[in-house]
N, C-alpha and C positions, 0 to 999 in steps of 0.2 A: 138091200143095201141102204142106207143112211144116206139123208142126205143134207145133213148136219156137218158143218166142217168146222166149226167151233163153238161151245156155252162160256156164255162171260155169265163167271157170278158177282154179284154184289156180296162184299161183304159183313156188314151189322148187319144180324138178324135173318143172313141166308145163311154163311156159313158156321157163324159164332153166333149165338145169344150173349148181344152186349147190350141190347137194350132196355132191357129186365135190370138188368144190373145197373144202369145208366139213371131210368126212373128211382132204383131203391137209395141211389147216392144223395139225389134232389130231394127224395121225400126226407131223407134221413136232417139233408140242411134245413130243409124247411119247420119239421119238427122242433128242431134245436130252438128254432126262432116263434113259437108258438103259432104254426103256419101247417096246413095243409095242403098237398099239392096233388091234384085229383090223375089219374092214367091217362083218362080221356084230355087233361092239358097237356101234359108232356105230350101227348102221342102228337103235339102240334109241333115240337122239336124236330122226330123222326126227318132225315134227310133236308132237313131247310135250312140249316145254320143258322140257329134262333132267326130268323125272316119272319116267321110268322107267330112263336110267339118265345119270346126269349125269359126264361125262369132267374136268372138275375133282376131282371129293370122291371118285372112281377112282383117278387120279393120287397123291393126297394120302395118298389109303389103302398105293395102293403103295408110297412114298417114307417112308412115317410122317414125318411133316412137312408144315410148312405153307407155301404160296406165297405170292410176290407176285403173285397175280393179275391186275392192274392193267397193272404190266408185259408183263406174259406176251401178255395180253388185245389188246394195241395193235399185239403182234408179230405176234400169230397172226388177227386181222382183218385188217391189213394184206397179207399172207400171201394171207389168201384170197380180200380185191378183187383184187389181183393176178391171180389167178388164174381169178375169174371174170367178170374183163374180157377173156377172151381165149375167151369162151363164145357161140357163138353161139344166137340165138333154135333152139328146138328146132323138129328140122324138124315141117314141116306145120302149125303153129301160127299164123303169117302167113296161111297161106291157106286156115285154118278161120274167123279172127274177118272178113279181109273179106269170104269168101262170106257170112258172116253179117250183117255190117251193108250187103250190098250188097241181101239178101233182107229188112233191117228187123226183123233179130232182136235183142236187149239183147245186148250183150256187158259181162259186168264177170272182176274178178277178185274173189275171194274167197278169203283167207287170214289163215293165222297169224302174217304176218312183219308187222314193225312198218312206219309209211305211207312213212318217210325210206329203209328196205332197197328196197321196189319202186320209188317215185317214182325212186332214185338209176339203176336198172338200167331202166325204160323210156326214161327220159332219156337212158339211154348209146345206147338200142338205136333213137332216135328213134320210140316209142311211146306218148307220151304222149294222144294224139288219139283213141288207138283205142277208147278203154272208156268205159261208159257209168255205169260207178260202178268202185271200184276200196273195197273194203272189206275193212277188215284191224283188226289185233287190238290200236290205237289209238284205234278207234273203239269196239269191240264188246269189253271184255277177256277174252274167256270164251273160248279157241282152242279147237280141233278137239282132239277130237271130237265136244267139245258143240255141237250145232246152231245156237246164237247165229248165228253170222256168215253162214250160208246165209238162215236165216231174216229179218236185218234184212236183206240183199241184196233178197230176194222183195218185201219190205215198201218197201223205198223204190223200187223198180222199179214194186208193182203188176203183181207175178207169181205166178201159181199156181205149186205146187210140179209141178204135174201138167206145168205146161207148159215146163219147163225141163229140163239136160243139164249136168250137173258132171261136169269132168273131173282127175281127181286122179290120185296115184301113190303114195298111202298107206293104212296101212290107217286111220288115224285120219281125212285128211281123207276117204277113202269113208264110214267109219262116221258122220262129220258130216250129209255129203250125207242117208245114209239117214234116217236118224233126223230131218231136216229134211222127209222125204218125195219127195227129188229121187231119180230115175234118175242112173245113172252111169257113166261109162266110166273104166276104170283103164288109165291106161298107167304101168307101176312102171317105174323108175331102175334102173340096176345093182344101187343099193344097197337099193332098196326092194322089191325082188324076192327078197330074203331074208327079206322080213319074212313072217309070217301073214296074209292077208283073211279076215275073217270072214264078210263080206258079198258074197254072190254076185254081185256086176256083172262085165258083160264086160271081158274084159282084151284091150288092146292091145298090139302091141309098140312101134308108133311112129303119131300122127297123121299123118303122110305120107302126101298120097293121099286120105285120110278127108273127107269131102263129109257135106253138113247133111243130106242125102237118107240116106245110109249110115244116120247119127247114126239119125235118125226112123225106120228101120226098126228099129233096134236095140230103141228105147224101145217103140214098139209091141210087139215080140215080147218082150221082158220083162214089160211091164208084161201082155200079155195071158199068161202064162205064169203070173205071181203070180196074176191071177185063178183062172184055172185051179185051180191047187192047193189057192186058198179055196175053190171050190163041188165039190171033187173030194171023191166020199163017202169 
């Protein structure tokens, strides 16, 4: 028996490939403006809220000058619904949440994107039904990597952090998880496999295949592993 009693996923780039489509929209502005915008920069976007490096006030630096933003904005979202309406659910993700609610495990989501970006893409992908909380950074404003939005997950759940399985592709949402006290599995993006992890969770390449049995063994051998090294003289 399992001893898993919820997986919060992250949304971009766990369950949707949005950030594929997110980088093609910036490269696409960038172009327009005889400008270049390399993977490895954007992948400094992934989960920070332009924080660390924001592709507008880039842009604006290069061109010395200032945009219309507004415009730009309508072109290059538009761009990239396009775009990531032609994404499908990432594999294995369909049939990690219903072995898990078929075993009576919480499934939610927990993210940084705001409640109208997910509601609009579960809607597309007919997943509305599937989650048992769906929490995001309209609710909680404090994104990843601060542990906020894992933590009121737990809390409206009535979940130990002990007894749960975050599944990310960042190093910000893992560093959330951690720091929440959740185990974690990383499965990074193209683009989020350039980035650094701090935090030593196991990496996958793809949920495909991956069973709540796998998951629970994983969490026991980490978590008994960290013991370890605490009582290790």
């Amino acid at each position: 028996m399992s001893s898993i009693k919820g997986i919060f996923f992250d949304f971009d780039g766990v369950i949707l490939e949005t950030e594929q489509p997110g980088y093609r929209s910036w490269q696409k502005i960038y172009a327009e403006h005889g400008q270049d915008l390399s993977m490895e920069q954007f992948a400094l976007v992934i989960g920070t809220h332009f924080i660390e490096f924001n592709p507008r006030t880039e842009l604006e630096r290069r061109l010395g000058r200032s945009l219309d933003w507004e415009a730009i904005e309508r072109r290059r979202e538009q761009y990239q619904r396009d775009l990531v309406a032609r994404q499908p659910v990432l594999p294995g993700v369909l049939e990690l949440i219903q072995e898990g609610r078929r075993a009576g495990v919480k499934v939610a989501i927990v993210s940084s994107s705001p409640r109208y970006w997910i509601d609009h893409w579960l809607a597309h992908h007919q997943m509305e039904g599937l989650f048992d909380l769906v929490m995001n950074v309209d609710e909680v404003p404090i994104p990843k990597p601060a542990p906020d939005l894992y933590l009121a997950a737990l809390a409206r759940l009535g979940l130990k952090a002990t007894d749960v399985v975050a599944v990310e592709d960042s190093p910000n949402g893992s560093k959330a998880a951690a720091r929440a006290g959740l185990f974690c599995v990383i499965v990074p993006s193209e683009i989020t496999s350039l980035l650094k992890f701090e935090v030593d969770f196991p990496r996958l390449d793809t949920l495909a295949g991956v069973t709540l049995q796998q998951l629970d063994r994983m969490k026991t051998a980490y978590q008994s592993q960290k013991m370890c090294s605490v009582v290790a003289p």
